[in-house]
ZAKE-430315 format. One record per residue (C-alpha): x, y, z; residue in one letter. Coordinates in steps of 0.25 Angstrom, whole numbers, plus 5000, padded with zeros to 4 digits. Layout:
BEGIN
ATOM:u:v:w:type
ATOM:X:Y:Z:A .
...
This chain:
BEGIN
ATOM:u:v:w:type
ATOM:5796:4183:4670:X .
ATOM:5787:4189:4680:X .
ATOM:5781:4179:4691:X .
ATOM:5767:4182:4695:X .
ATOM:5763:4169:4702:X .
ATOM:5771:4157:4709:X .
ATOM:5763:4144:4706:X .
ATOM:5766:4133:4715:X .
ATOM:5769:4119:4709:X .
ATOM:5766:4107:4717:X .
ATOM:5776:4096:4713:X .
ATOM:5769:4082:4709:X .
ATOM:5768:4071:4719:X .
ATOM:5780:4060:4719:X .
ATOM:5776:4049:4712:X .
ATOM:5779:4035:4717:X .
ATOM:5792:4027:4715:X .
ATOM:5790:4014:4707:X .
ATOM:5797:4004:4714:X .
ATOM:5810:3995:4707:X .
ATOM:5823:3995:4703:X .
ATOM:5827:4008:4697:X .
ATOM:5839:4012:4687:X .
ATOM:5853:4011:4691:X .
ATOM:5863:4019:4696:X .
ATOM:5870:4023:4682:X .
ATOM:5856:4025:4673:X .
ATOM:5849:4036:4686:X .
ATOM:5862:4043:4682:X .
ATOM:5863:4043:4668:X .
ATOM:5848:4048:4667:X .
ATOM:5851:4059:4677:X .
ATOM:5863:4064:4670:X .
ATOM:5854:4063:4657:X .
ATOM:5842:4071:4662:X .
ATOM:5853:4083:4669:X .
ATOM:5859:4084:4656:X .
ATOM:5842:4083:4647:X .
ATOM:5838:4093:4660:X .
ATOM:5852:4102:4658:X .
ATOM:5849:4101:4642:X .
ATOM:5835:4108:4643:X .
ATOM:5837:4119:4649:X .
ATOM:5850:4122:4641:X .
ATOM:5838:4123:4630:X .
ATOM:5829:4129:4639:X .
ATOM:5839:4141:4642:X .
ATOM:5843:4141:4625:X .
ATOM:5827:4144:4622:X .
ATOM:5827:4155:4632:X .
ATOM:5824:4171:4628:X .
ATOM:5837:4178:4630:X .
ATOM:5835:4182:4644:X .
ATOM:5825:4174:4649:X .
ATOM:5833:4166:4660:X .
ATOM:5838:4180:4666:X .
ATOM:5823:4185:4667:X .
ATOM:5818:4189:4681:X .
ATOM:5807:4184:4686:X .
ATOM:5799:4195:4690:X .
ATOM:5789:4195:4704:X .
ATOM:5780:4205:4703:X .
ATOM:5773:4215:4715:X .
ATOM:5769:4228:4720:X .
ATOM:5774:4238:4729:X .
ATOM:5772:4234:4743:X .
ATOM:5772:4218:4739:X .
ATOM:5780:4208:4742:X .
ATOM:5786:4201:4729:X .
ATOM:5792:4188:4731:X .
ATOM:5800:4185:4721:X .
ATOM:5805:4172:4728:X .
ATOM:5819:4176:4729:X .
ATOM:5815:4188:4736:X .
ATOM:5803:4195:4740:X .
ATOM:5803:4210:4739:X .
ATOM:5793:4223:4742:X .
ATOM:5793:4236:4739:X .
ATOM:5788:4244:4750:X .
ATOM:5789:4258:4744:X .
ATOM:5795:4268:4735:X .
ATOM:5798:4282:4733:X .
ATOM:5803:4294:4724:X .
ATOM:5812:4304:4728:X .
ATOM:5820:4315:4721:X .
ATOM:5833:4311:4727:X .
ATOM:5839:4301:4734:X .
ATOM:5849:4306:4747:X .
ATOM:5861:4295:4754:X .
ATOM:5870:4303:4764:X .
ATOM:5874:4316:4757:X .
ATOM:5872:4311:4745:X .
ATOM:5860:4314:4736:X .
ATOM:5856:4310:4721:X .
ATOM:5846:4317:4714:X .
ATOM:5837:4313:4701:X .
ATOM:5829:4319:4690:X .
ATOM:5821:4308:4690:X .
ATOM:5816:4301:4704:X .
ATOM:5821:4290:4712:X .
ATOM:5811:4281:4715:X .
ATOM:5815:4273:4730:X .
ATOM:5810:4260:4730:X .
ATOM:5808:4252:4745:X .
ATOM:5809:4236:4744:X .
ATOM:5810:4227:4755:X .
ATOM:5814:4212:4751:X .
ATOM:5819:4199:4755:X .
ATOM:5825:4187:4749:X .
ATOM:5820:4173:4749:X .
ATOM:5832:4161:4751:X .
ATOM:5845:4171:4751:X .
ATOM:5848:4186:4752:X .
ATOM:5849:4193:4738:X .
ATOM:5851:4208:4734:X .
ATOM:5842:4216:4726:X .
ATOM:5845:4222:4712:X .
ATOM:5843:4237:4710:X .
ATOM:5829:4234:4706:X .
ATOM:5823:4242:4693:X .
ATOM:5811:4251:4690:X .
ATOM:5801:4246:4679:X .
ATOM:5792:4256:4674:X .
ATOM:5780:4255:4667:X .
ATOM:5785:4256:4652:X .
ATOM:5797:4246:4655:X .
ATOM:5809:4255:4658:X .
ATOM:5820:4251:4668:X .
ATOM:5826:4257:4679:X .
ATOM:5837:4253:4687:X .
ATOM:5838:4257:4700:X .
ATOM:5847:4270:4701:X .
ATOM:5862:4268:4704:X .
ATOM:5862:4283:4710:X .
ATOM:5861:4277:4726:X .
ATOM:5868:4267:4729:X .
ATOM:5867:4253:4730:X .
ATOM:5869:4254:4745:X .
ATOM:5856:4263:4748:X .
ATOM:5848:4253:4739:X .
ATOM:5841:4238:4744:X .
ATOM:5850:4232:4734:X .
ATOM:5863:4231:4743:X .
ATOM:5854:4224:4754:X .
ATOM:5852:4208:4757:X .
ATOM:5840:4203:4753:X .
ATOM:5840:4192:4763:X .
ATOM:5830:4181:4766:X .
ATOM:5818:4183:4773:X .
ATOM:5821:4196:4778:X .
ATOM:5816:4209:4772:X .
ATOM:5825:4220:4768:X .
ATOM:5820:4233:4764:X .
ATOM:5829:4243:4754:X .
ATOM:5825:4251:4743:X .
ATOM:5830:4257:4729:X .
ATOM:5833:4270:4720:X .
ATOM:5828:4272:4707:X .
ATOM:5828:4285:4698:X .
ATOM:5816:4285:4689:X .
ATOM:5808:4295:4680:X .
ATOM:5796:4299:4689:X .
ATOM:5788:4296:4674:X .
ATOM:5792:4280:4676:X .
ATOM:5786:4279:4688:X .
ATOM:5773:4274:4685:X .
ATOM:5771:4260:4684:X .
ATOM:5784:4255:4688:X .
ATOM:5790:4243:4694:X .
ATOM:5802:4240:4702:X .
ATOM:5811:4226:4698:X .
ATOM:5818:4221:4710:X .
ATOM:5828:4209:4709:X .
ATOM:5839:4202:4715:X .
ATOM:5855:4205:4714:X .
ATOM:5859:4196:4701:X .
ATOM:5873:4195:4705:X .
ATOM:5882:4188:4696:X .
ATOM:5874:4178:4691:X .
ATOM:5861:4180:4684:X .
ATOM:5848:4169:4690:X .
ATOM:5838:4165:4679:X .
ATOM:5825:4171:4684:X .
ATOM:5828:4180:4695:X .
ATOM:5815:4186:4701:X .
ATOM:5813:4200:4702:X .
ATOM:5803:4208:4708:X .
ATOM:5794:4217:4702:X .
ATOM:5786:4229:4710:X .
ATOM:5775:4239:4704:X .
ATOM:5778:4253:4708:X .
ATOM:5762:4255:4709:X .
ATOM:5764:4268:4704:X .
ATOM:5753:4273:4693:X .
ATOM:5755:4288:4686:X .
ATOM:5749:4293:4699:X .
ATOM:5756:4287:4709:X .
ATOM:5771:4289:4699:X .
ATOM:5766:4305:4699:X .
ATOM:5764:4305:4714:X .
ATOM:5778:4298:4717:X .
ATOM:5785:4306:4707:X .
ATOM:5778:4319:4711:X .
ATOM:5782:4318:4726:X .
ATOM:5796:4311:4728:X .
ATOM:5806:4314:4739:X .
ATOM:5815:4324:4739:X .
ATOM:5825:4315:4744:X .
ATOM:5826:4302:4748:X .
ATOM:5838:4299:4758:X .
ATOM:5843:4285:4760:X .
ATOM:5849:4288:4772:X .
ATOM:5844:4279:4785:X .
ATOM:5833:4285:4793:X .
């Protein structure tokens, strides 16, 4: 489900209360125990004529690079990115035959502090990539508190084909821990990258990018 515009929905005036002598204690009862058991009823058939994954299905706030998406829960920009052939922590260095694409995101939580997932990379045909599990969590934004009204800035790895470049998105969401939400939000950013821009980024990346603090 992707969300592309909150309406607002004014709730209707109170309408006047007619005065007298209304039911007793014991029927007000019985009909509330009646109309939670009608109300519990429908959505037991409401979640039976549901598609089969339907209720785990995100929903999905879309933007750009160097937006703010607010996808209520939490709000989230990506400020940057950046290709390198190699990625250096310490004395340690990993190497790819591909390219890691490092993506820089600054976000923060609405109500109560969250972590982010490993995000993914979208490309334009549809494939999947999970963010690479050659660094370590530690060196990536999703091991940092989200936290309420307070931006935090982090970023992640991923280790793509430079030819998949073009077109593609990033997929931001939060940490689902052990219970699965119906209807998640999730945050969905365009690269911007056309063919040129892809060529450019893949013909130029770093040599190495250190994680190391500056």
């Amino acid at each position: 489900m992707t969300a592309t515009q909150q309406r607002s929905t004014v709730a209707p005036g109170r309408r006047g209360r007619r005065a007298g002598r209304g039911p007793g204690i014991g029927t007000r009862l019985l009909s509330g125990v009646v109309g939670l058991v009608l109300l519990g009823g429908a959505a037991w058939l409401q979640t039976l004529h549901m598609a089969e994954g339907e209720i785990t299905d995100p929903i999905t706030y879309t933007g750009a690079k160097g937006e703010v998406v607010d996808a209520r829960r939490f709000s989230l920009r990506l400020d940057s990115f950046t290709a390198a052939k190699s990625i250096q922590s310490g004395s340690k260095t990993i190497e790819t035959d591909n390219l890691f694409l490092v993506v820089n995101v600054t976000a923060k939580s609405s109500l109560k502090p969250y972590h982010l997932e490993q995000p993914e990379l979208l490309t334009a045909d549809g494939k999947r990539f999970d963010a690479t599990d050659r660094v370590n969590n530690d060196l990536t934004m999703a091991m940092s508190w989200v936290q309420p009204d307070i931006w935090k800035s982090g970023r992640f790895f991923f280790e793509v084909p430079s030819s998949e470049l073009a077109g593609a998105h990033v997929v931001f969401g939060l940490n689902k821990g052990f219970v699965v939400e119906p209807y998640q939000p999730e945050v969905e950013v365009d690269l911007g990258l056309d063919d040129e821009g892809a060529r450019r980024l893949a013909a130029s990346p770093q040599d190495v990018y250190s994680t190391d603090k500056k």
